[in-house]
mmJSON file of the N, C-alpha and C atoms, coordinates in Angstrom:
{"data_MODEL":{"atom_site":{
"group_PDB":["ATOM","ATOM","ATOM","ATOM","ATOM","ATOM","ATOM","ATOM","ATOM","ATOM","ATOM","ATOM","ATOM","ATOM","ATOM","ATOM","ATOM","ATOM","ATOM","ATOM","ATOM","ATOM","ATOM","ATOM","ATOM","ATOM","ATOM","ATOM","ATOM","ATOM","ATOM","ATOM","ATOM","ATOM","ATOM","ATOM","ATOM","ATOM","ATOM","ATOM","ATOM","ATOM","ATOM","ATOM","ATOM","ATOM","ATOM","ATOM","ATOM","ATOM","ATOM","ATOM","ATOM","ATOM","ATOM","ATOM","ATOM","ATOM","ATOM","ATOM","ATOM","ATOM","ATOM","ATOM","ATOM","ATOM","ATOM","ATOM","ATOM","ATOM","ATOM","ATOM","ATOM","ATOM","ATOM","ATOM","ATOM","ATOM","ATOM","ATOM","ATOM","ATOM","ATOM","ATOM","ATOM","ATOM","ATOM","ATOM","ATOM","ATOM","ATOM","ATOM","ATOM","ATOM","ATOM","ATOM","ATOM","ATOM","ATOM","ATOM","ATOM","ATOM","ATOM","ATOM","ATOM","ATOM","ATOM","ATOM","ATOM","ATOM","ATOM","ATOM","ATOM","ATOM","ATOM","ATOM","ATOM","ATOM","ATOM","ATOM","ATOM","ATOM","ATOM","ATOM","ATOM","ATOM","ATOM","ATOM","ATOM","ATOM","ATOM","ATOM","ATOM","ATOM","ATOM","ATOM","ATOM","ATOM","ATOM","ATOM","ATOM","ATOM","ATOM","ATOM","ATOM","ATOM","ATOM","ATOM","ATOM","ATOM","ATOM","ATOM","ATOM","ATOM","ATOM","ATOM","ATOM","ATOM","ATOM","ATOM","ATOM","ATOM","ATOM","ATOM","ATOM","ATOM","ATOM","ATOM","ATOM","ATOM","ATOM","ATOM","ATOM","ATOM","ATOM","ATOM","ATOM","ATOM","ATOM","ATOM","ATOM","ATOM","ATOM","ATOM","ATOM","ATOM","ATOM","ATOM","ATOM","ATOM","ATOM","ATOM","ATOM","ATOM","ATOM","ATOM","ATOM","ATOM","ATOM","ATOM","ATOM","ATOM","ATOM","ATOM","ATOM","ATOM","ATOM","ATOM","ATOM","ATOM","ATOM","ATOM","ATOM","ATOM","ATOM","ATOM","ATOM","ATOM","ATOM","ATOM","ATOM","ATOM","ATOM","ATOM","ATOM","ATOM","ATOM","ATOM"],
"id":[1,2,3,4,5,6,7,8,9,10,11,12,13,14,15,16,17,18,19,20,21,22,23,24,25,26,27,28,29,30,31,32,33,34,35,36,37,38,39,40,41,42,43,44,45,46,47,48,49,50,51,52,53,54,55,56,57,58,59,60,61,62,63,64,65,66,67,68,69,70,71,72,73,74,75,76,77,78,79,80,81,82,83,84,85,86,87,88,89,90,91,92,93,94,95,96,97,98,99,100,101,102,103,104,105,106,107,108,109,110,111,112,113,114,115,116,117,118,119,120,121,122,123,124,125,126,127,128,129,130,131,132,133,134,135,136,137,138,139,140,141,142,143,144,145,146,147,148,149,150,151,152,153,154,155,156,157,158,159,160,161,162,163,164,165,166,167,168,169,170,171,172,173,174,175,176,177,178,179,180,181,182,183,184,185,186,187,188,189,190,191,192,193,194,195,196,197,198,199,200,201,202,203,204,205,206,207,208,209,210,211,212,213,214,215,216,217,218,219,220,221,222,223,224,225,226,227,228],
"type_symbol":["N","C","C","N","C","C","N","C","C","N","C","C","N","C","C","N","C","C","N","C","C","N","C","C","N","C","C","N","C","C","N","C","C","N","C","C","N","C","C","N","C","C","N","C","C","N","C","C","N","C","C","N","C","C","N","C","C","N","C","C","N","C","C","N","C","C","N","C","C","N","C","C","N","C","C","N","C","C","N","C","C","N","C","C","N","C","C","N","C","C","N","C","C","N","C","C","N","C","C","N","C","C","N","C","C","N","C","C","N","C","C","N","C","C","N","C","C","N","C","C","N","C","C","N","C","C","N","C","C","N","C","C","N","C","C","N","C","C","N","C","C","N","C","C","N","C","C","N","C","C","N","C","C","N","C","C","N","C","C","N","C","C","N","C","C","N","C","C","N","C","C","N","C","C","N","C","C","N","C","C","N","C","C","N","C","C","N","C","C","N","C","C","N","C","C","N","C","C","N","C","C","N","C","C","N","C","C","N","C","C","N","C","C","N","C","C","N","C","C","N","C","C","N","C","C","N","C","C"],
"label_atom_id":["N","CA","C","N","CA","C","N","CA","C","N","CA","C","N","CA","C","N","CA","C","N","CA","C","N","CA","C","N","CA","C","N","CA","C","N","CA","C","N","CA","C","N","CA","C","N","CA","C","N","CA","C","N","CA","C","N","CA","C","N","CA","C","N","CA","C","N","CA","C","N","CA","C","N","CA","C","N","CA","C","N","CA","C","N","CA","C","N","CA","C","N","CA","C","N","CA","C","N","CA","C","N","CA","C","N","CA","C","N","CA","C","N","CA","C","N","CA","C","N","CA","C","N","CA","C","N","CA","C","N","CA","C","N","CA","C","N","CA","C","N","CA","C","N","CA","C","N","CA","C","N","CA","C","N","CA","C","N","CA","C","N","CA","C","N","CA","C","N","CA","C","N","CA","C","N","CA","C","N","CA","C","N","CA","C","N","CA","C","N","CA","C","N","CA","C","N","CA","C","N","CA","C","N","CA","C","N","CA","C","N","CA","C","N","CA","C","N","CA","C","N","CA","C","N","CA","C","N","CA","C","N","CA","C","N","CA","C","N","CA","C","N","CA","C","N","CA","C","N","CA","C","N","CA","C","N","CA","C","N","CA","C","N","CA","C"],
"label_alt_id":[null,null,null,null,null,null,null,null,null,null,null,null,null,null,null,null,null,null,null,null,null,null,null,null,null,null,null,null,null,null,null,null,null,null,null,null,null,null,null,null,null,null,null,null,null,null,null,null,null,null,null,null,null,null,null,null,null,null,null,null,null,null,null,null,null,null,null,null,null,null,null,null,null,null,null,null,null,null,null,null,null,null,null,null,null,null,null,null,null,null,null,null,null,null,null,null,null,null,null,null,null,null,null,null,null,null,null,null,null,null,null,null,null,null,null,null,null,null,null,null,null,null,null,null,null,null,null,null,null,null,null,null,null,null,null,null,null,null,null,null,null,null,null,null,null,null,null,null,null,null,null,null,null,null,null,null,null,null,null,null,null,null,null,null,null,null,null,null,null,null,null,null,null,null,null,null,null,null,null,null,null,null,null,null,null,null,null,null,null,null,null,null,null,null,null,null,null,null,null,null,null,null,null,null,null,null,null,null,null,null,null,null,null,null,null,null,null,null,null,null,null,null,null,null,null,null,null,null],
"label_comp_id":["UNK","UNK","UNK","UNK","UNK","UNK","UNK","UNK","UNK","UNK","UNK","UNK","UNK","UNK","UNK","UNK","UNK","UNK","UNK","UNK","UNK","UNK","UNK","UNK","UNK","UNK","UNK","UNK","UNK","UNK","UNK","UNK","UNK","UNK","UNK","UNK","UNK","UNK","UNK","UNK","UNK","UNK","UNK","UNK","UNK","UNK","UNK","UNK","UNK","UNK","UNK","UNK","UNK","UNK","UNK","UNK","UNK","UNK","UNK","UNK","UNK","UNK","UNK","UNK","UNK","UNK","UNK","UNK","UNK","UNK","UNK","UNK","UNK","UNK","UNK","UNK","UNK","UNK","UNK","UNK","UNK","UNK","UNK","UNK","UNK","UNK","UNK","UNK","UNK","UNK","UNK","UNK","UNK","UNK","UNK","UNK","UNK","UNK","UNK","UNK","UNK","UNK","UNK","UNK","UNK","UNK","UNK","UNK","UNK","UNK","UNK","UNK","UNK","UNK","UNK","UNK","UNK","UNK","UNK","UNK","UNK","UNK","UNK","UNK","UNK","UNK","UNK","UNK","UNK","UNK","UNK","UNK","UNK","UNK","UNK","UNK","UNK","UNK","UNK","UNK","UNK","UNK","UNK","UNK","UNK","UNK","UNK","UNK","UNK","UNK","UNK","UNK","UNK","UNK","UNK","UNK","UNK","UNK","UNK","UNK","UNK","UNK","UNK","UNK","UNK","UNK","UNK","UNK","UNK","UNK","UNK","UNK","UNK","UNK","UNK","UNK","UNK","UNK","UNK","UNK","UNK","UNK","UNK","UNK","UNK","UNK","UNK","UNK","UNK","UNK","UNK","UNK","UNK","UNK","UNK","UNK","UNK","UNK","UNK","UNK","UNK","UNK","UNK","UNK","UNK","UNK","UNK","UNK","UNK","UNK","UNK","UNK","UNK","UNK","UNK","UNK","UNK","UNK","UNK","UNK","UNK","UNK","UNK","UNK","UNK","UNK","UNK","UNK"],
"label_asym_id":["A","A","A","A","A","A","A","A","A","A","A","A","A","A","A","A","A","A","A","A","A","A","A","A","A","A","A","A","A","A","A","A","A","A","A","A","A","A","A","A","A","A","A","A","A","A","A","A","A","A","A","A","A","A","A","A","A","A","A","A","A","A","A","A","A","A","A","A","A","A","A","A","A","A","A","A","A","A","A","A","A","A","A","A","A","A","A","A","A","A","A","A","A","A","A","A","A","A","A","A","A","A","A","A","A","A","A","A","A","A","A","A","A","A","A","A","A","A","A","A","A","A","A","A","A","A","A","A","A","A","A","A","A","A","A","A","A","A","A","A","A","A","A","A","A","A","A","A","A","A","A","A","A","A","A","A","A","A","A","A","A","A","A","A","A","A","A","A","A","A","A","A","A","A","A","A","A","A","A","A","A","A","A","A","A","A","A","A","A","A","A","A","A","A","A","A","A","A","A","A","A","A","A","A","A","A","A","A","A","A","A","A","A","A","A","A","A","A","A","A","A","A","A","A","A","A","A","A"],
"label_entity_id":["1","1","1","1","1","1","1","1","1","1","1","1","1","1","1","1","1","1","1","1","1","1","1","1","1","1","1","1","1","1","1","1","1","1","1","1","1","1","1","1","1","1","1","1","1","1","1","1","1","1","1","1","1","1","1","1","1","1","1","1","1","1","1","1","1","1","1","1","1","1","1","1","1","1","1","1","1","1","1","1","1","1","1","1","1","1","1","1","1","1","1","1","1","1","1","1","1","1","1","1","1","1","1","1","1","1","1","1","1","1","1","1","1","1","1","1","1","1","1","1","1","1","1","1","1","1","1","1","1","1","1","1","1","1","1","1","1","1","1","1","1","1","1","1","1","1","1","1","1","1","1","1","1","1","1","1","1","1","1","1","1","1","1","1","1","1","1","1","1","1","1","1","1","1","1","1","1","1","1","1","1","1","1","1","1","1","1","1","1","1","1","1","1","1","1","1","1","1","1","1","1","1","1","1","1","1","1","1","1","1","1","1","1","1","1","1","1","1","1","1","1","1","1","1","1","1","1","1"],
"label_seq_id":[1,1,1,2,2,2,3,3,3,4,4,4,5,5,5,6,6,6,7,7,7,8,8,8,9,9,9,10,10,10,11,11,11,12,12,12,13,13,13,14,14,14,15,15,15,16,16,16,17,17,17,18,18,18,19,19,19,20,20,20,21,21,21,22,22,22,23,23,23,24,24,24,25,25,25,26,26,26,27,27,27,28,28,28,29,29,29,30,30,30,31,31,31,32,32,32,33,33,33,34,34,34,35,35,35,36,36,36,37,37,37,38,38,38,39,39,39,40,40,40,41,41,41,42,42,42,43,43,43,44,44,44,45,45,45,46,46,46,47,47,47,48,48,48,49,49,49,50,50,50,51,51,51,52,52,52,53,53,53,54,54,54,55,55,55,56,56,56,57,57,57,58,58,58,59,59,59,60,60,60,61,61,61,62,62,62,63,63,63,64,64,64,65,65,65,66,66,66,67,67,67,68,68,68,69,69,69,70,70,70,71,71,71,72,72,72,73,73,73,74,74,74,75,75,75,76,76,76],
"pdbx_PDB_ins_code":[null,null,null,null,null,null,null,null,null,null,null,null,null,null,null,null,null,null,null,null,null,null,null,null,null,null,null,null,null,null,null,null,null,null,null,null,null,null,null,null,null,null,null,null,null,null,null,null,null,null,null,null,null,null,null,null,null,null,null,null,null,null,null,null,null,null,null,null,null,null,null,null,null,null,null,null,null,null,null,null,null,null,null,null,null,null,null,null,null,null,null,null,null,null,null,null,null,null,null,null,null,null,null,null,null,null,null,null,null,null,null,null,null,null,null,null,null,null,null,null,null,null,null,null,null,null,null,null,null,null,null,null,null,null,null,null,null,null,null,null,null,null,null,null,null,null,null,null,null,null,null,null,null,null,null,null,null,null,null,null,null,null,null,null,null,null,null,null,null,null,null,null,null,null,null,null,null,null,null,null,null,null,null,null,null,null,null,null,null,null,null,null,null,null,null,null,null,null,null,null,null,null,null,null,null,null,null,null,null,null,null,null,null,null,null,null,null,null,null,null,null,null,null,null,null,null,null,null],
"Cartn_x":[0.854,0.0,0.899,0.531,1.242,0.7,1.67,1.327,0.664,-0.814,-1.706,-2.336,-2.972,-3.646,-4.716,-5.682,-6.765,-6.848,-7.356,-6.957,-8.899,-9.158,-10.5,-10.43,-11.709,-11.364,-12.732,-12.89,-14.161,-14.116,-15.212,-15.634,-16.007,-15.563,-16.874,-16.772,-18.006,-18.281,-19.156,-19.007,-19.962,-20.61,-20.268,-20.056,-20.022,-20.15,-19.401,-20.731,-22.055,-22.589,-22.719,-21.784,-21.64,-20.119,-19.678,-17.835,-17.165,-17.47,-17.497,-17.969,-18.877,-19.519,-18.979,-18.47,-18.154,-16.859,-16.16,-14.636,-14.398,-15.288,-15.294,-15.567,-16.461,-17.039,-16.022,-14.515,-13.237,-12.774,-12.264,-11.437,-11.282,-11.263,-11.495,-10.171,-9.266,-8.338,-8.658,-9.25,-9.582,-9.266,-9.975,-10.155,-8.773,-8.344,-6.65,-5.757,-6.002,-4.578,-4.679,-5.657,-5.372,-5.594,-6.194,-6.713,-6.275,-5.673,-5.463,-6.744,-7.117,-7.916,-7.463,-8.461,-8.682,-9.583,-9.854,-10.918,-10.232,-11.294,-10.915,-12.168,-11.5,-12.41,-12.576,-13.274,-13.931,-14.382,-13.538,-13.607,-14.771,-14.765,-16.227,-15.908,-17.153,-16.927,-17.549,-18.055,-18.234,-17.142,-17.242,-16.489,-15.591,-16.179,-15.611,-14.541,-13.728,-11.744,-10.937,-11.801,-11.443,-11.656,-12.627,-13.31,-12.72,-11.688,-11.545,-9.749,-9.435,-8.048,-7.59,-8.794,-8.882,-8.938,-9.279,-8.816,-7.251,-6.302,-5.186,-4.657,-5.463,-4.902,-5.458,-6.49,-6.67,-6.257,-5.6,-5.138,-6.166,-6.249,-6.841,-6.361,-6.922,-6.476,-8.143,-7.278,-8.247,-8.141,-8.884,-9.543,-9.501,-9.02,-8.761,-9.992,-10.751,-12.248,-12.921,-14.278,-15.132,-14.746,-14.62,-14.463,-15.916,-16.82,-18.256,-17.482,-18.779,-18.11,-16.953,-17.54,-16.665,-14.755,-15.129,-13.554,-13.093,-13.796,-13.047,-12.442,-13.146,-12.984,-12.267,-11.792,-10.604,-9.514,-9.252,-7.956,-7.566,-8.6,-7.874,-6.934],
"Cartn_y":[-1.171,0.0,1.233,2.497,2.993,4.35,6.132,6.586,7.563,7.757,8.862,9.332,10.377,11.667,10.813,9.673,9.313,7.448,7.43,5.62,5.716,4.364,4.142,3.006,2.743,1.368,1.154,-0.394,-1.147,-2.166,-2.542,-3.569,-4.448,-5.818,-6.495,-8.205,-8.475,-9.572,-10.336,-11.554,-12.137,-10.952,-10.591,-9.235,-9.678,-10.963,-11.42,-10.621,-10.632,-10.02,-8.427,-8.055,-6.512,-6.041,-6.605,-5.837,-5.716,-5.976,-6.013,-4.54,-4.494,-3.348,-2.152,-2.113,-1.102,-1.252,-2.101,-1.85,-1.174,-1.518,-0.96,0.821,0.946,2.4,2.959,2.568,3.279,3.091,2.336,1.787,2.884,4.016,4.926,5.816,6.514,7.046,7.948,9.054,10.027,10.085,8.772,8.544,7.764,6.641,5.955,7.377,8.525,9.894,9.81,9.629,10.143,9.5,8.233,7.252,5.71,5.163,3.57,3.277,1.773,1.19,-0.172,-0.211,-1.319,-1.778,-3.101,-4.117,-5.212,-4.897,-5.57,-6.249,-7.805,-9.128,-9.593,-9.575,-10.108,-11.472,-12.607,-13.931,-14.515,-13.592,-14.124,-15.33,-16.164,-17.712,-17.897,-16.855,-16.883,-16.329,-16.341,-15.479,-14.333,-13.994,-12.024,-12.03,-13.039,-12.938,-13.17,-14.433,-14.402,-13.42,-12.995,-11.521,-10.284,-10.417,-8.983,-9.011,-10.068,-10.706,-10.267,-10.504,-9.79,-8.58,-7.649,-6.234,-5.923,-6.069,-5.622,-4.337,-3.514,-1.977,-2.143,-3.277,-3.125,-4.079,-3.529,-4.232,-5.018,-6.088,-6.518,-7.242,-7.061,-7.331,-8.208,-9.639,-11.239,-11.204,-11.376,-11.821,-13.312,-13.833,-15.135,-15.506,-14.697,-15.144,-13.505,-14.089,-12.692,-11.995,-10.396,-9.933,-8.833,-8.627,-7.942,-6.422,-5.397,-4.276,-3.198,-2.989,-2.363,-3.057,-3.78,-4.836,-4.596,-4.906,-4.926,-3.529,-2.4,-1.009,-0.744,-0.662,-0.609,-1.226,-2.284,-2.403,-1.822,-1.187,-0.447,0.544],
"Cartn_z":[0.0,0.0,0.0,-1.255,-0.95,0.11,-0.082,1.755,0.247,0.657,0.039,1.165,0.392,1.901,2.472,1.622,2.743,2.573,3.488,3.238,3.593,2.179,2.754,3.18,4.474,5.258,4.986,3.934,3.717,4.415,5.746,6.56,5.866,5.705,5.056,5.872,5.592,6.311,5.295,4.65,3.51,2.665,2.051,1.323,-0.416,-0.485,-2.016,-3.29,-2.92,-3.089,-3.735,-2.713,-3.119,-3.127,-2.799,-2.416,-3.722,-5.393,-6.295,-7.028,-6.555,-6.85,-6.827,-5.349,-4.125,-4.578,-4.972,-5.037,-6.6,-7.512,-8.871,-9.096,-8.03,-8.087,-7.13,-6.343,-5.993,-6.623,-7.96,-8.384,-9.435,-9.462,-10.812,-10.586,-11.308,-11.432,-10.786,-10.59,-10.263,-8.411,-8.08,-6.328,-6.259,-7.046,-6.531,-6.765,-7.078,-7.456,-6.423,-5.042,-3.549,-2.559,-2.809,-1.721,-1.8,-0.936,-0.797,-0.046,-0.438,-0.313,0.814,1.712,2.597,2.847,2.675,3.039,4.151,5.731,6.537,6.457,6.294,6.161,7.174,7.848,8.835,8.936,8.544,8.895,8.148,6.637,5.664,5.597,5.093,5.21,3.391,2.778,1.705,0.861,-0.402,-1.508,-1.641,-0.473,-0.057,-0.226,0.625,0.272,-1.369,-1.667,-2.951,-4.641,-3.992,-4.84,-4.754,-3.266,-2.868,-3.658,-3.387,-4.004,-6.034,-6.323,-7.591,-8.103,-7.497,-7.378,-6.739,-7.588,-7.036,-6.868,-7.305,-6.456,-4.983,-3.793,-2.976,-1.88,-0.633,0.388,1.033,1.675,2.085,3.784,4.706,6.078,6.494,6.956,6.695,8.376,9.066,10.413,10.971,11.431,11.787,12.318,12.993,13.928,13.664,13.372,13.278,14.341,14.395,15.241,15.752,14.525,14.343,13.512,13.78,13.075,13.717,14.765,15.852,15.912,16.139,16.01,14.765,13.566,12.058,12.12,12.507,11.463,12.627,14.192,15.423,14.448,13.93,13.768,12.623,11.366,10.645,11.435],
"occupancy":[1.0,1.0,1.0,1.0,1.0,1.0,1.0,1.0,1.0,1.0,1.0,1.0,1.0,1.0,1.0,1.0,1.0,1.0,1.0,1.0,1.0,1.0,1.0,1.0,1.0,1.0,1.0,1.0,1.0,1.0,1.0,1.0,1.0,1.0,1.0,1.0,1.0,1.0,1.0,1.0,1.0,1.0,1.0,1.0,1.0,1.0,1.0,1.0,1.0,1.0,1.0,1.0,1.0,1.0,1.0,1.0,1.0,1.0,1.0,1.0,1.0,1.0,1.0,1.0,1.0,1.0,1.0,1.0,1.0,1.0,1.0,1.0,1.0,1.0,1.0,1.0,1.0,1.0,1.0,1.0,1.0,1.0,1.0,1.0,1.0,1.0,1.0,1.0,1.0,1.0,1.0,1.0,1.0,1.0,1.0,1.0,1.0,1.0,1.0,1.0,1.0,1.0,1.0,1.0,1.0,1.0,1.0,1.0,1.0,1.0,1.0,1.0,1.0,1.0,1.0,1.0,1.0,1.0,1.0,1.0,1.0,1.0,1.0,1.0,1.0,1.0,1.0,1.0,1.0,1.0,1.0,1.0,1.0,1.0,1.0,1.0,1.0,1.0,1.0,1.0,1.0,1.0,1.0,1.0,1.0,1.0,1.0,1.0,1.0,1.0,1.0,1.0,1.0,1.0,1.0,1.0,1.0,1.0,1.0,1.0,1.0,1.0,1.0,1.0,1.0,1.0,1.0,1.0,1.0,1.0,1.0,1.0,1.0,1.0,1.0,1.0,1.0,1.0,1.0,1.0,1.0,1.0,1.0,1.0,1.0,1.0,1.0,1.0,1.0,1.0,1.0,1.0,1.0,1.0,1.0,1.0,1.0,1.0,1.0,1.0,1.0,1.0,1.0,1.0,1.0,1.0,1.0,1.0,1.0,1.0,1.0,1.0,1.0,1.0,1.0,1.0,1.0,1.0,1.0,1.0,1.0,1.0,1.0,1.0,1.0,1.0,1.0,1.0],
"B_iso_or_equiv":[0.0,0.0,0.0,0.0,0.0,0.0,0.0,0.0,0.0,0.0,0.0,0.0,0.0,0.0,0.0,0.0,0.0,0.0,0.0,0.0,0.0,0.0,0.0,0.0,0.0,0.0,0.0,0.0,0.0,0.0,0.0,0.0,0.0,0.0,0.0,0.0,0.0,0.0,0.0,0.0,0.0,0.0,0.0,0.0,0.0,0.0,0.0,0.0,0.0,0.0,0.0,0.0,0.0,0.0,0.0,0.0,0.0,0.0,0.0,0.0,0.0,0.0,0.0,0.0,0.0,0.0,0.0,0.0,0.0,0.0,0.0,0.0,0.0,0.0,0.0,0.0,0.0,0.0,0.0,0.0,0.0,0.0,0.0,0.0,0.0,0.0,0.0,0.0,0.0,0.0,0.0,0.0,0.0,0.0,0.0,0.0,0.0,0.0,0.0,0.0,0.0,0.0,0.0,0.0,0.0,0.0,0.0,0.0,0.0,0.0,0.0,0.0,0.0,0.0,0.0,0.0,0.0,0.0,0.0,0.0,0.0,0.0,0.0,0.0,0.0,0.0,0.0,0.0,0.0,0.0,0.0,0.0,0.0,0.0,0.0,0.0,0.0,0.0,0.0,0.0,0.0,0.0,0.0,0.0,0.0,0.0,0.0,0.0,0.0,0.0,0.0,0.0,0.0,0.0,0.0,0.0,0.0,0.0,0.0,0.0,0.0,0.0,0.0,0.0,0.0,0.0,0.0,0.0,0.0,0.0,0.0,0.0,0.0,0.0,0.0,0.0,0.0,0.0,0.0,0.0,0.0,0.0,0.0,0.0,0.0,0.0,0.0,0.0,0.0,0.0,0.0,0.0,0.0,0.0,0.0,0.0,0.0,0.0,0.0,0.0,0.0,0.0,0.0,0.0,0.0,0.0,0.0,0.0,0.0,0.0,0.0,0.0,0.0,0.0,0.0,0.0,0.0,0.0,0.0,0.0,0.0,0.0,0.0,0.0,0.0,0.0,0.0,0.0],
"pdbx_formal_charge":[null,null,null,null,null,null,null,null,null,null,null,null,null,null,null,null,null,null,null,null,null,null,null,null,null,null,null,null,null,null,null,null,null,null,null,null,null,null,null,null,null,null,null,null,null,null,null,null,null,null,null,null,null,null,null,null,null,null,null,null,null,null,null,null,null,null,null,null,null,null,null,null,null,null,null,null,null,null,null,null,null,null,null,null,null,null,null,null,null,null,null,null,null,null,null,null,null,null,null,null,null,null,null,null,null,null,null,null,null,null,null,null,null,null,null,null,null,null,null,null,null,null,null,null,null,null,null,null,null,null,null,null,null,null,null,null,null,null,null,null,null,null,null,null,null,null,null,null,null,null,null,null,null,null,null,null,null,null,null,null,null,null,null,null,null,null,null,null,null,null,null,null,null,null,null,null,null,null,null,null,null,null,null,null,null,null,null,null,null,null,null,null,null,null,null,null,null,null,null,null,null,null,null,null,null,null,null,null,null,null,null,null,null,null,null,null,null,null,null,null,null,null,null,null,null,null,null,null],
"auth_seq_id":[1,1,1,2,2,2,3,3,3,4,4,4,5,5,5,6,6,6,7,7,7,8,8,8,9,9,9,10,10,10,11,11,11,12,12,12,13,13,13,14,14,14,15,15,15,16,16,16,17,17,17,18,18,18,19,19,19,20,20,20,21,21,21,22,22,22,23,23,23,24,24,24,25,25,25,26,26,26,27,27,27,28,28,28,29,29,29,30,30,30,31,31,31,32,32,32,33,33,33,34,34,34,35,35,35,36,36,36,37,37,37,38,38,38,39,39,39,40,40,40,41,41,41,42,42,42,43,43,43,44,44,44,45,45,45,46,46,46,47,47,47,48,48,48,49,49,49,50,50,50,51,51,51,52,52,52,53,53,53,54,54,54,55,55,55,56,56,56,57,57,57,58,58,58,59,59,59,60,60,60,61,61,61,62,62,62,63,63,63,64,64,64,65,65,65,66,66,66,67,67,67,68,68,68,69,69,69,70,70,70,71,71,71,72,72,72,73,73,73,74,74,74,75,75,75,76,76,76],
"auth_comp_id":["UNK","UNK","UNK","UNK","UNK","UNK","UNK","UNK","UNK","UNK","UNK","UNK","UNK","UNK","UNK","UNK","UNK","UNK","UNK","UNK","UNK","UNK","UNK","UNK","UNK","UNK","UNK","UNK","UNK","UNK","UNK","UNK","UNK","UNK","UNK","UNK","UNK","UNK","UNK","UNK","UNK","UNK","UNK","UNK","UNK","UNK","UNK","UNK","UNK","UNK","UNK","UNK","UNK","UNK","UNK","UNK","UNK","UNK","UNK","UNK","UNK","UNK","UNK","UNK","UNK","UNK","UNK","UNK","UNK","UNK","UNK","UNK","UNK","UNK","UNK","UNK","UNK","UNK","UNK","UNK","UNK","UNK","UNK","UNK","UNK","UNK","UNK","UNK","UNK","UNK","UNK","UNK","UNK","UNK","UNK","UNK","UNK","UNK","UNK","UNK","UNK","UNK","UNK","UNK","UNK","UNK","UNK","UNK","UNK","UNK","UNK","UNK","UNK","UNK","UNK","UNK","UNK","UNK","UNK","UNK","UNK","UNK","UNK","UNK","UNK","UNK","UNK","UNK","UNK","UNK","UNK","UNK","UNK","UNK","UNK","UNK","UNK","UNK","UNK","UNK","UNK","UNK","UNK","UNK","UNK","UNK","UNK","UNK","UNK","UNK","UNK","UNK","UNK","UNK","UNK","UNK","UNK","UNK","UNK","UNK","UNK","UNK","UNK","UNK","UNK","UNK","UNK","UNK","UNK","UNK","UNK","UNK","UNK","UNK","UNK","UNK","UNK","UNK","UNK","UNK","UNK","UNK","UNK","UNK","UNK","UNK","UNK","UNK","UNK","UNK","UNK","UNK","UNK","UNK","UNK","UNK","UNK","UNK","UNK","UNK","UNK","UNK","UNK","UNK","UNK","UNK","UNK","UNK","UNK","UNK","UNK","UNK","UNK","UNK","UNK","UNK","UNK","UNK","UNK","UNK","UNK","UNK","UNK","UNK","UNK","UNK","UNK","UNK"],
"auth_asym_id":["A","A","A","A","A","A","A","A","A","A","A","A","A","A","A","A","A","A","A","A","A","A","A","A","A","A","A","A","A","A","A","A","A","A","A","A","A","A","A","A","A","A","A","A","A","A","A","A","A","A","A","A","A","A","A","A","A","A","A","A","A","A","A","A","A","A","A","A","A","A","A","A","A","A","A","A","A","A","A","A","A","A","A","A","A","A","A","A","A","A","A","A","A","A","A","A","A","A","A","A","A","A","A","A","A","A","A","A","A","A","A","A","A","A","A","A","A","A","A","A","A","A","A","A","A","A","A","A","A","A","A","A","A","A","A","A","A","A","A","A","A","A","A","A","A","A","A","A","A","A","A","A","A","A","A","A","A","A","A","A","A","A","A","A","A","A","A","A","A","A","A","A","A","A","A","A","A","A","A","A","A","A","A","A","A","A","A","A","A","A","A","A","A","A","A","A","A","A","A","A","A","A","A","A","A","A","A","A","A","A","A","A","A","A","A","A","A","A","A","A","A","A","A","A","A","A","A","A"],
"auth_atom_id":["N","CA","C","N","CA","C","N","CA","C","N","CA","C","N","CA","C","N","CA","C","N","CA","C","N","CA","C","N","CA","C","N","CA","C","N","CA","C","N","CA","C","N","CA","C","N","CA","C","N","CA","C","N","CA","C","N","CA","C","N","CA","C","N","CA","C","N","CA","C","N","CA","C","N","CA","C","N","CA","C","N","CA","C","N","CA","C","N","CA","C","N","CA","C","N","CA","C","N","CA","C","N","CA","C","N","CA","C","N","CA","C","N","CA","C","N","CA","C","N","CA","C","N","CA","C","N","CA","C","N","CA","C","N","CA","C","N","CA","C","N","CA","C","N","CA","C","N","CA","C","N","CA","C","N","CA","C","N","CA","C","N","CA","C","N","CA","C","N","CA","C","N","CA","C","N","CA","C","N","CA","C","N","CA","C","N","CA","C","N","CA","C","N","CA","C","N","CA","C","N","CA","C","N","CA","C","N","CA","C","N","CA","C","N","CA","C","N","CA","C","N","CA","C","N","CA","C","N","CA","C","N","CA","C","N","CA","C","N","CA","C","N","CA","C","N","CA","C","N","CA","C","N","CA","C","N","CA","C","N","CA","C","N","CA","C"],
"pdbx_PDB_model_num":[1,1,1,1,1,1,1,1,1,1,1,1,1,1,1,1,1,1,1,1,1,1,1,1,1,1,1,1,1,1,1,1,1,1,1,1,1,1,1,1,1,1,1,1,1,1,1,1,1,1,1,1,1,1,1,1,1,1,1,1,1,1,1,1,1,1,1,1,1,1,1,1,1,1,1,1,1,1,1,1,1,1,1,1,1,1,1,1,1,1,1,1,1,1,1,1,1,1,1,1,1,1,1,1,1,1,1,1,1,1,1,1,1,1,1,1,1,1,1,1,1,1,1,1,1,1,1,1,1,1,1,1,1,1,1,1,1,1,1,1,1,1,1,1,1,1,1,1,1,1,1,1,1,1,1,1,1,1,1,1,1,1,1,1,1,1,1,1,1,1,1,1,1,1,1,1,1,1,1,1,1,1,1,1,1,1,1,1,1,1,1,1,1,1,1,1,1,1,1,1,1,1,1,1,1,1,1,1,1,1,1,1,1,1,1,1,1,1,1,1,1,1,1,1,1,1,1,1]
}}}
């Protein structure tokens, strides 16, 4: 990751659904000139990790045990 002025932090939890979406509509030149991207995975048991893995402009930080929302978006 590199050091830009704002880091966005996406929670997601079984998310495979939508985190596709949401990562496409940051994914635009305009928002990477100033923002790194984070998705803290929250111990999805669906798709979410492997979906999120395919977007490689975005970091991704994987949860060993759900932690809920409060816990995910604290350790960003």
């Amino acid at each position: 990751m590199s050091k830009k002025e704002v880091l966005i932090i996406i929670p997601a939890y079984n998310e495979e659904e939508n985190i596709e979406k949401v990562l496409g509509g940051l994914e635009t030149p305009e928002i990477q000139a100033f923002a790194d991207i984070l998705v803290m995975n929250d111990h999805s048991t669906d798709k979410t990790n492997f979906l999120v893995k395919r977007h490689h402009q975005v970091t991704m930080a994987t949860h060993i045990y759900n932690l809920g929302y409060g816990g995910g978006v604290g350790l960003g």
